[in-house]
N, C-alpha and C positions, 0 to 999 in steps of 0.2 A: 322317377328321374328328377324330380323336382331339389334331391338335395345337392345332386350332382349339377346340374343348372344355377344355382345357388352358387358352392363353390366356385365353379367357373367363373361366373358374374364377378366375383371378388378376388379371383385370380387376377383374370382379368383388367380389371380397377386398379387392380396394386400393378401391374405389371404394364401398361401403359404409359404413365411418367416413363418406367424404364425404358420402355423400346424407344422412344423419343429420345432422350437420349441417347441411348446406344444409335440409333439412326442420325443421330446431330451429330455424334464422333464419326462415324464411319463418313457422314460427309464432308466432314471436314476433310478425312482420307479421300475423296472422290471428287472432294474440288481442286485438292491441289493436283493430282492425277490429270483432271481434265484437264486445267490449266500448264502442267508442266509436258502433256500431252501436244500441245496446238506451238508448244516450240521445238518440237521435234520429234521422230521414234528414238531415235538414242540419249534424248534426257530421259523418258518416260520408262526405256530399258534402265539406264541407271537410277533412277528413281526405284522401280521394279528392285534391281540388285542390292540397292540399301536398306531396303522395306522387308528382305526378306531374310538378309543376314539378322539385322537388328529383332524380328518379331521372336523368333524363338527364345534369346533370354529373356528380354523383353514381356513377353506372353510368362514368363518363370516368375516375374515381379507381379504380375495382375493377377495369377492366380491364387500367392502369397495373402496380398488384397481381400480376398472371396473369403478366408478364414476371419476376417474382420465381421462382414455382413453376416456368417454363420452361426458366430460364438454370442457377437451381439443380440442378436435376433433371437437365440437360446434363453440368454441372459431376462430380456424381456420378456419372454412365454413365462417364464418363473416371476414377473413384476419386481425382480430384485435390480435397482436402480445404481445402487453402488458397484454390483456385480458387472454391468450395463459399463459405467464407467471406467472399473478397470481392464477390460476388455479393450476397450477404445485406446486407452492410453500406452498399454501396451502393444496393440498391433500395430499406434500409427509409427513406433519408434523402431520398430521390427521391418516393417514395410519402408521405412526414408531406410535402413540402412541398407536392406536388399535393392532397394533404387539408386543409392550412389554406389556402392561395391556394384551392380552393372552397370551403370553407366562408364564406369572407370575402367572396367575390363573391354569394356567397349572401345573406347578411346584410345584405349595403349595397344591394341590389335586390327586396328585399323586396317594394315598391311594385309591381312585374311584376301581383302579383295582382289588381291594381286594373284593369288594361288588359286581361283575357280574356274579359269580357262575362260575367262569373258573375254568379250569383245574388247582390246587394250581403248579405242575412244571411249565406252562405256566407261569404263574402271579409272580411267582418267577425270571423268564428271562425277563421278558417285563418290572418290575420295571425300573432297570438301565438306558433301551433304550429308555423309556418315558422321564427321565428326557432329556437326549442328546437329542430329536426329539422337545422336548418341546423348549430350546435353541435355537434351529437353525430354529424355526418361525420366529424369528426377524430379519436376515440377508436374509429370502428368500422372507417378507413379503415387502421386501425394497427392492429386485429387482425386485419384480413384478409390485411396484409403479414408478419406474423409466422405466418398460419395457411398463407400460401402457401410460404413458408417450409419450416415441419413437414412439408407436402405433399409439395413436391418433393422430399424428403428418404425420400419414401414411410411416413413416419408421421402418417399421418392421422387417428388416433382421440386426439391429443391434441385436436385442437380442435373434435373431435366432440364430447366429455365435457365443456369447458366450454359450448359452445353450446346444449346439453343444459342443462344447469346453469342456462344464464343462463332458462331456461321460468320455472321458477318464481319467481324471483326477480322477472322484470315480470311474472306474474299479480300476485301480491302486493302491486307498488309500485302496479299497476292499482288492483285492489280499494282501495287506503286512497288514492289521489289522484284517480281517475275518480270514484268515486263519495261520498269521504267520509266513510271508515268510521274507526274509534279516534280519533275526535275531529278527523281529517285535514278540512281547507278540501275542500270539492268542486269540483273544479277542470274536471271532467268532460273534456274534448278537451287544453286545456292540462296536465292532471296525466298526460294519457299519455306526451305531450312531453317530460313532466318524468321520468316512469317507463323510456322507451326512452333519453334519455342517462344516468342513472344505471346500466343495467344495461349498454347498451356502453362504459363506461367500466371497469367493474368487470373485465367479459372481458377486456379490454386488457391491464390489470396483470397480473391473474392470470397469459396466458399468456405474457406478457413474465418473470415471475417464474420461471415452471416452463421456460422455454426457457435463460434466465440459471443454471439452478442444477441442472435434471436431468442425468446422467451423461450420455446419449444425445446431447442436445446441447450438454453444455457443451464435446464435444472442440472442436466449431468453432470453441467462442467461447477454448478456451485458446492456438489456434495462428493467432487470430486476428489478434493484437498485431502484424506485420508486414503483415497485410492491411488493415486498416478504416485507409482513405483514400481519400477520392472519388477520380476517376479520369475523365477525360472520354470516354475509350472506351470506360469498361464502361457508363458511362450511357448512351450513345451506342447499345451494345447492348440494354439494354436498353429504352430507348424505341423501338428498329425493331424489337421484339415487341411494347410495352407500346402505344404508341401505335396499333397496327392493328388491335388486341386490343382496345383501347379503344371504336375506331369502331365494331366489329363487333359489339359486345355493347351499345354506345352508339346505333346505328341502332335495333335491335330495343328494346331499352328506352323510346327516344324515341318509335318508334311508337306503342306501345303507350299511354306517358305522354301523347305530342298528341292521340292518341284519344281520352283522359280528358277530357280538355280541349273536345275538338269537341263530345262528349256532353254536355259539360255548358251547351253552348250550350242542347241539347236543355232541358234542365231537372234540378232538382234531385235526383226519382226515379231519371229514368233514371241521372243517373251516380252512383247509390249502387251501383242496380241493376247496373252498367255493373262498378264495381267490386268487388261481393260476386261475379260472372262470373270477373271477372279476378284476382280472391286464391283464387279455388277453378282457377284453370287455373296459376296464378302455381304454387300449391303442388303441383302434380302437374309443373311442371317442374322442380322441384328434383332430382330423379332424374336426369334428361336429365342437366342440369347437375354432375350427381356421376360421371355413365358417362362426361359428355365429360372432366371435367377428370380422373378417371382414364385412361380411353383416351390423352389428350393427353400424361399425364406418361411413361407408359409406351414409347408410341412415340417421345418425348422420350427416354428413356432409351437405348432401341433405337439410337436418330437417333446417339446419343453413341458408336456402334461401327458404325454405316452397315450393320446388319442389316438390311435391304430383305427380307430373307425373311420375319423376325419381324414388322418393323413392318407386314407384308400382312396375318399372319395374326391379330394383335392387332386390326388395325383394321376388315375383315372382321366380325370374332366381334362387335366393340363396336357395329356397325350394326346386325348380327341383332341384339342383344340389345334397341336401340332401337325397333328395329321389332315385338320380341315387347311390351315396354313400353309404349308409343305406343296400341297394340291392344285392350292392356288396360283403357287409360283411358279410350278410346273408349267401350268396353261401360258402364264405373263412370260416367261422365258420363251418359250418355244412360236409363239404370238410375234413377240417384238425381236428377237436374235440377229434380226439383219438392219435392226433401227439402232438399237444401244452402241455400239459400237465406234457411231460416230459422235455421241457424246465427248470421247476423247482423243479419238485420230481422224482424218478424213484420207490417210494415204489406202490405197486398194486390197494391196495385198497383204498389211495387216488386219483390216477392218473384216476382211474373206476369210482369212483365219479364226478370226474372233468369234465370228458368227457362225462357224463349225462348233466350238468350245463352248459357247453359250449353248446350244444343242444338248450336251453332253452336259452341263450342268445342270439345266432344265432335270433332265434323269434322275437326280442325285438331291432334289430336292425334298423329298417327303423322308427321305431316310436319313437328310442332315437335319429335318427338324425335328425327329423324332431323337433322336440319337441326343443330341442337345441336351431337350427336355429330359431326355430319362436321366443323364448324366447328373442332371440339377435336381432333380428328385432323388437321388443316392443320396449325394452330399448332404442334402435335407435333414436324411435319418443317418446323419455319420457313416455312410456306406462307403468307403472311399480308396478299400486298399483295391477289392478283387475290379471294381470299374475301372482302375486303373489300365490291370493285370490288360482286359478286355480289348483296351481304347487301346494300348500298347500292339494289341495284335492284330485288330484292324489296320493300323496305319503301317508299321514295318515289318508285320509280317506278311500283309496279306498288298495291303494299298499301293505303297512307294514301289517293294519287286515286281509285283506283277503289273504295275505302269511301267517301271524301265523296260522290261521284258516285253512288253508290247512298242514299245517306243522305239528299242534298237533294235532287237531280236527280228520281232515283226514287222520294223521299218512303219510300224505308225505314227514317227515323231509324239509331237506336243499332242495327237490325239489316243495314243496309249497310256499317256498318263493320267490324264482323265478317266479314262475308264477302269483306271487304279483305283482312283478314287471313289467312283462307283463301288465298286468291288468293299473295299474298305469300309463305307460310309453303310454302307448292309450291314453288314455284319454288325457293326458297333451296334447300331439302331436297333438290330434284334436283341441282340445279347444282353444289353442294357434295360431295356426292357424288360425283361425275363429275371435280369435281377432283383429291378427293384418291386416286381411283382412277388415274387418270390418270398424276400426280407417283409413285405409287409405283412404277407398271410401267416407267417412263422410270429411276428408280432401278436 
């Protein structure tokens, strides 16, 4: 067992920085929630309805992204340095363009919110904050391309330190724009809008700044001068990673967001409720998310010298790790379910809802971290059409129907969609699994 412990240990290590990060993003998403919570359920609902139209293209740009850290991370297993370079150069101009064509399609469709049978008070408050959220894709879709970037390069804790960073800086813009403190207009819903594009804009520079000028990475950028020119094959490449990457984390995002959406058919409570559930399960994936896209880089790395032995024993260790992780959440979900809740509401009969959903998330734990990591161990070894195919059938064929079908049919509401998701979140996690077990022994 000792090579497999090994492994780990180093998974692990690389993958740390990440989840830190990804846990400093998601709080960012969890403070302004909490905060735009304590001014009401029908901001925190229209907050919910903007967050959920917006993630699905939205999630189509970040996965775009992931083709950055895969090709780069390739680029380096082979120690070719120029290669390394134009990889970079070419995805970040790929990914700013996919970040402003969404953001603009965003913007000019605004009206969308009019046509999903919401609450007219909700849809009234979430206008404004759609356009501001719309906006600030583009300065966040461009630090995610230069974080994937550092990533692949296996220096992760640069944009762990700003991510970090950026916490307090939108508590703060929060504090004086949500609620109107130092004289600041009380803008409540609208000034967090204003609070989360100012602080992803800030992150951008910065680490556009420290990537431009640190020793570490400026070698790329000094032997770069023969490399940065588009190139139709490498974009070519990378869109037959970016694009599958897309769907795959685009599927699971979209579900989750059109659930948002079907809830709120339900009513206003429940999809507050619906979504203090789902920012408390949101943030305990972030983890997943840090083991898979560490696991991913690494067997990426492996992939760049066709170690088949390695890439077994990495990807192995990165599953147990999930499944001890998964485990854990389960217990802390089911444990705390009627304490969380008032992190962002203290009204009764949302908070009583919540703590049903958190229940039901608890469930759904070990197969969302498992499903994650295998997802990110495909991608690793270029697996990325049939995990698609998979992830595609979990969520609309098997997840989203059989929640509505429970929700109307059964008169379960907001707790047959959940149990959709369960349903969904199985399947993936086996199937995926089985794949990339499969791909490797055939290697």
């Amino acid at each position: 067992m000792s090579p497999y412990k090994t492994e780990a240990r180093n998974t692990l290590r690389l993958a740390l920085p990440i989840i830190f990060g990804e846990l400093a993003q998601m709080s960012l998403h969890l403070i302004d929630t909490a905060m735009i919570g304590y001014t009401g359920y029908k901001q925190l609902a229209a907050a919910a309805l903007v967050l959920n139209v917006i993630n699905i293209p939205f999630i189509f740009a970040i996965g775009i992204t992931i083709s950055v850290a895969q090709m780069v991370s390739l680029a380096h297993g082979k120690f070719d340095k120029p290669l390394v370079s134009h990889y970079f150069y070419n995805g970040f101009w790929l990914c700013a363009f996919c970040g402003v064509l969404i953001s603009a399609l965003l913007l000019f469709n605004r009206d969308i919110l009019l046509h999903l049978k919401q609450d007219p008070e909700v849809v009234t408050l979430a206008m404004p904050f759609m356009t501001l959220m719309s906006i600030s894709i583009v300065p966040m879709v461009l630090f995610m391309t230069l974080k994937q970037f550092t990533d692949g390069l296996q220096y992760t804790k640069t944009a762990m330190v700003l991510s970090i960073a950026a916490i307090p800086i939108n508590v703060f813009l929060n504090w004086l724009l949500i609620y109107g403190n130092w004289g600041f207009p009380r803008m409540e819903l609208i000034g967090a809008g204003y609070a989360t594009l100012v602080t992803r804009t800030t992150i951008f520079i910065v680490l556009a700044i420290v990537i431009l000028r640190h020793k570490i990475f400026r070698k790329y950028i000094a032997i770069a001068r023969s490399q940065w020119y588009l190139k139709r094959s490498t974009l070519k490449q990378l869109l037959k990673i970016g694009i599958p990457s897309s769907l795959q984390i685009g599927m699971e995002a979209g579900a989750f967001a059109g659930s948002g959406i079907i809830v709120g058919t339900i009513g206003a409570a429940e999809q507050a409720a619906h979504q203090i559930a789902l920012s408390c399960a949101s943030f305990a994936f972030m983890v997943s998310v840090g083991l898979s896209q560490a696991g991913s880089i690494r067997v990426s790395h492996a992939y760049g010298t066709l170690n088949y032995k390695r890439i077994t024993i990495i990807g192995k260790s990165t599953i147990a790790m999930a499944c001890i992780y998964g485990s854990i959440c389960c217990a802390l979900f089911m444990l705390f379910r009627n304490q969380l809740p008032f992190l962002f509401n203290d009204e009764a009969h949302v908070t009583n809802i919540a703590a049903t959903l958190l229940l039901l998330a608890a469930i759904f734990q070990i197969p969302d971290a498992v499903q994650a990591t295998s997802a990110g161990l495909c991608r690793g070894i270029k697996d990325v059409n049939v995990p698609t195919i998979f992830i595609f059938i979990a969520y609309w064929i098997l997840g989203i129907p059989l929640g509505y079908l429970m929700a109307f049919t059964f008169g379960w509401k907001e707790k047959g969609i959940w149990l959709g998701f369960i349903s969904g979140l199985s399947f993936s996690a086996i199937f995926l699994t089985l794949r990339f077990l499969k791909k490797i022994r055939r290697g």
